[in-house]
MARBA-3410 file (N, C-alpha, C, O; in Angstrom, 1 decimal):
85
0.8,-1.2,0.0,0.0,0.0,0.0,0.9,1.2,0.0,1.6,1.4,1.0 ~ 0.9,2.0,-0.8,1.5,3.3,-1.1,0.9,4.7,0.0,-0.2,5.0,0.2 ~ 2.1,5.3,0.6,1.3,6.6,1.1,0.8,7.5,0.5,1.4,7.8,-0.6 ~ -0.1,8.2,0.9,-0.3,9.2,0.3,0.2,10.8,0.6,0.2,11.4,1.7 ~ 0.6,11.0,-0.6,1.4,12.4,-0.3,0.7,13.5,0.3,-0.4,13.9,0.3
2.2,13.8,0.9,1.4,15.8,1.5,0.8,16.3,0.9,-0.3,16.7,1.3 ~ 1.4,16.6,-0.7,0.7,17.8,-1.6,-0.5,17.0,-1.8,-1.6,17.6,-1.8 ~ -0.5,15.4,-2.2,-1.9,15.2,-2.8,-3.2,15.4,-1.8,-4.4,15.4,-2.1 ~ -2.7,15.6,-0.5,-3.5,15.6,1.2,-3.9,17.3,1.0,-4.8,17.8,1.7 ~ -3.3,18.1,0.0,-4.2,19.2,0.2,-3.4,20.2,0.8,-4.0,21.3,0.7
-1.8,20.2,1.6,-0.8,21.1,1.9,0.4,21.4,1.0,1.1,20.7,0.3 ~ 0.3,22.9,1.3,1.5,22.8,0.4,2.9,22.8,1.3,3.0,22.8,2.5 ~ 4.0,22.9,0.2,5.4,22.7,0.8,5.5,23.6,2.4,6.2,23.0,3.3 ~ 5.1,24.5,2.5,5.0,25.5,3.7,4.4,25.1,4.4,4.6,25.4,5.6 ~ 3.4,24.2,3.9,1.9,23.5,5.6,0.5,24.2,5.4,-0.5,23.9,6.1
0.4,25.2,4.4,-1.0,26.3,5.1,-1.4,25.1,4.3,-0.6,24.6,3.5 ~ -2.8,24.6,4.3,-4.2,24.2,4.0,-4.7,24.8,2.7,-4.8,26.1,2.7 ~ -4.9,24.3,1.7,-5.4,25.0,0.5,-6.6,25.1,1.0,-7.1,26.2,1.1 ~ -7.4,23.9,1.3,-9.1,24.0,1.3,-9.1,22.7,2.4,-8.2,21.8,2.5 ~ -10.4,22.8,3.2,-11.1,22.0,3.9,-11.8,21.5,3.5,-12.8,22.0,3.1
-11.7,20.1,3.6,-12.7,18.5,2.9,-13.5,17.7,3.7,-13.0,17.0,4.6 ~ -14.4,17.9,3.5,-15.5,17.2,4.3,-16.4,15.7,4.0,-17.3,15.5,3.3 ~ -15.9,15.2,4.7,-17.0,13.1,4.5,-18.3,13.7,4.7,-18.8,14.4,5.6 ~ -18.9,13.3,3.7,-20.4,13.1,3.4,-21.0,11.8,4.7,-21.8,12.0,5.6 ~ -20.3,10.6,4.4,-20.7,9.7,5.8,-19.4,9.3,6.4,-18.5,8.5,5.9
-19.4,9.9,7.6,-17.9,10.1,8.8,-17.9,8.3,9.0,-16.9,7.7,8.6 ~ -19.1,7.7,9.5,-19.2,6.6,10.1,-18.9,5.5,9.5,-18.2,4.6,10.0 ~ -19.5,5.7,8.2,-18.7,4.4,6.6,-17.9,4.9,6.5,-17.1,3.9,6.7 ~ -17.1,5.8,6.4,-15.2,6.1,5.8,-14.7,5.7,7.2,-13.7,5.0,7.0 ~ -15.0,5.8,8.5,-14.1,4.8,9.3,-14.2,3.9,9.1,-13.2,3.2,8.9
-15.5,3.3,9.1,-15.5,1.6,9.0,-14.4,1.0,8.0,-13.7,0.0,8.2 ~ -14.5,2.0,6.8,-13.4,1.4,5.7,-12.0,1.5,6.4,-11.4,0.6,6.8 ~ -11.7,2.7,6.4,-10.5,2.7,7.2,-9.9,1.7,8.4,-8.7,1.4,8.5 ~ -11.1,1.0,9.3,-10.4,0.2,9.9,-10.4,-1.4,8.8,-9.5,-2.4,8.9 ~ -11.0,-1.3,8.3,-11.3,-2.5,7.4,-9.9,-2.4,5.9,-9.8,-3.1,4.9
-9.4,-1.5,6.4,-8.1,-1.5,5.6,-8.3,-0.2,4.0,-7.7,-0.3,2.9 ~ -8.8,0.3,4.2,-9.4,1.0,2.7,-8.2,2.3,2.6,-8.3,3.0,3.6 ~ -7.5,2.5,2.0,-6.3,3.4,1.6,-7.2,4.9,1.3,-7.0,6.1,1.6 ~ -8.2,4.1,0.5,-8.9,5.9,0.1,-9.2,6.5,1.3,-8.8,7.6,1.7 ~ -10.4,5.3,2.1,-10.4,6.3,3.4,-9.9,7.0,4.1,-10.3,8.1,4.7
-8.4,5.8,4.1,-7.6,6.9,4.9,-7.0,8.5,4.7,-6.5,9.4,5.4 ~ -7.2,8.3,3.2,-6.9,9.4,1.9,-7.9,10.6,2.6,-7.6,11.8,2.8 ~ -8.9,10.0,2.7,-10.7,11.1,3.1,-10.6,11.6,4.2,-10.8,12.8,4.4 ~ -10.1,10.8,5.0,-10.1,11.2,6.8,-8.7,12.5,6.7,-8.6,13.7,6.8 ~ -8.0,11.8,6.5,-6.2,12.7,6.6,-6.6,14.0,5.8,-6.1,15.1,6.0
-7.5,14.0,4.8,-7.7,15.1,3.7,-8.8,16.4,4.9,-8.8,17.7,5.0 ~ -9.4,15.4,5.6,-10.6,16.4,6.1,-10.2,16.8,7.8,-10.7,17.5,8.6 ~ -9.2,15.9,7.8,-8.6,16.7,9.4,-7.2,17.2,9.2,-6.8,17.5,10.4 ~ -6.3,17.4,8.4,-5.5,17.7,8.3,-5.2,18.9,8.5,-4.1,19.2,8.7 ~ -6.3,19.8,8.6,-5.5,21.6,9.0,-5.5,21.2,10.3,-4.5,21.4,10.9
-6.5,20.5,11.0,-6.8,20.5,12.5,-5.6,20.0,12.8,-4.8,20.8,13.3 ~ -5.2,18.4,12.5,-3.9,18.1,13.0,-2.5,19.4,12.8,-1.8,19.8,13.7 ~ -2.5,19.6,11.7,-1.5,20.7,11.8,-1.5,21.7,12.7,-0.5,22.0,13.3 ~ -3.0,22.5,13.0,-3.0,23.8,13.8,-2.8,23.2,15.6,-3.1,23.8,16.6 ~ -2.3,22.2,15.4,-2.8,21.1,17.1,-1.1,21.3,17.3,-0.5,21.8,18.2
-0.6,20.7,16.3,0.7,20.5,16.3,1.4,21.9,16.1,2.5,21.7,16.5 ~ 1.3,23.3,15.7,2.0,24.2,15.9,1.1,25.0,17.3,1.2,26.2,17.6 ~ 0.6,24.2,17.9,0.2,24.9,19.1,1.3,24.5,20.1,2.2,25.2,20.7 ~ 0.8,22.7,19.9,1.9,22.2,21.2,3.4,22.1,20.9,4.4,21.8,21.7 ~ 3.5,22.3,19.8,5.0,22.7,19.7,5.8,24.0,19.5,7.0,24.1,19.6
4.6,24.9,19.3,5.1,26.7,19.5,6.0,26.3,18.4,7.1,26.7,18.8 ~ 6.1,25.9,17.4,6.8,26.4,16.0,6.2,25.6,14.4,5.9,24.4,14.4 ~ 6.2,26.2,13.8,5.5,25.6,12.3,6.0,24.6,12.0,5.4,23.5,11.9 ~ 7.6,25.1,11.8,8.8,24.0,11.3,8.6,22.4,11.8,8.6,21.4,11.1 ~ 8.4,22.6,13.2,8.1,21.6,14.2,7.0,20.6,13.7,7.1,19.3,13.8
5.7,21.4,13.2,4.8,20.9,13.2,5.1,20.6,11.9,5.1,19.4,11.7 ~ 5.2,21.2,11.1,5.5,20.5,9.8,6.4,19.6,9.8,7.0,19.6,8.7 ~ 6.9,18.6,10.7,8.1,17.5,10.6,6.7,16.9,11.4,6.1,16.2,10.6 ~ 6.1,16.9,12.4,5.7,16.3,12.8,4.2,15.9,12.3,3.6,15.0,12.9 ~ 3.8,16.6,11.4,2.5,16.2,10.1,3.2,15.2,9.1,2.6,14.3,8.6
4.7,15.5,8.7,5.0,14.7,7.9,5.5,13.2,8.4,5.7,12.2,7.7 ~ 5.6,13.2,9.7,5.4,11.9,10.7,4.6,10.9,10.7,4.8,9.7,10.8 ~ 3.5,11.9,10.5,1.8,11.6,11.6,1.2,10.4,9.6,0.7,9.3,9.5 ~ 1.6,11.2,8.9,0.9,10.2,7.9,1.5,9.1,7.8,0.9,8.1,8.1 ~ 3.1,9.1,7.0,3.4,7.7,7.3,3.1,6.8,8.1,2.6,5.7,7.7
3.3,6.9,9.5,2.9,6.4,10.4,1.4,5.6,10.4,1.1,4.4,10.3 ~ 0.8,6.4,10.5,-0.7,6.2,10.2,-0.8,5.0,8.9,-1.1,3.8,9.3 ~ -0.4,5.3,7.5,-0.1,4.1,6.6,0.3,3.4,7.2,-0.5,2.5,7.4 ~ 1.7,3.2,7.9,1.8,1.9,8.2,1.4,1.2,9.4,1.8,0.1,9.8 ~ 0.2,2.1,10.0,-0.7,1.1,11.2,-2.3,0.5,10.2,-3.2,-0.2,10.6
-2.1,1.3,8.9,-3.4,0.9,8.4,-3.0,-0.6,7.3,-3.8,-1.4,6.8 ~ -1.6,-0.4,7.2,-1.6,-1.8,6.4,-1.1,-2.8,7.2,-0.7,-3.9,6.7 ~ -0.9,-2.3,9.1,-0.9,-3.8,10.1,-1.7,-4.1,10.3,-1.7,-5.1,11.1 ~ -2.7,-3.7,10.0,-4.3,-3.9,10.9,-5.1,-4.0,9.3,-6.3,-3.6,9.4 ~ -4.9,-4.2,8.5,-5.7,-4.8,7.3,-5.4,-6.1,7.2,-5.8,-6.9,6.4
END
């Protein structure tokens, strides 16, 4: 299973948020997601992604920071979604 990129997630090289993306049904895109579904994970990461960022330059008091640690947070995330598929 391939990650999906920052820029394709909707940030750019700097971190600001182009636009905010919203699941039509929250409840089926998790269910896929734990059930192993890559897009979902694609849907979820696309539609909380400013939030995780703006979370991460709070508790870290710097952007730079937060932007290493958004670029963390997805890998990661991939590879707990293709242990648990």
């Amino acid at each position: 299973m391939g990650v999906v990129g920052i820029e394709a997630g909707g940030l750019t090289n700097n971190m600001i948020p182009r636009k905010q993306h919203t699941i039509d049904n929250l409840d089926e895109t998790v269910q896929k997601f734990r059930q192993g579904s890559a897009e979902a994970f694609s849907m979820l990461y696309k539609a909380y992604q400013q939030r995780v960022y703006r979370y991460c330059v709070k508790m870290m008091g710097s952007e730079a920071q937060a932007k290493d640690a958004v670029k963390t947070f997805l890998p990661g995330c991939s590879q707990l979604l293709a242990i648990h598929a």
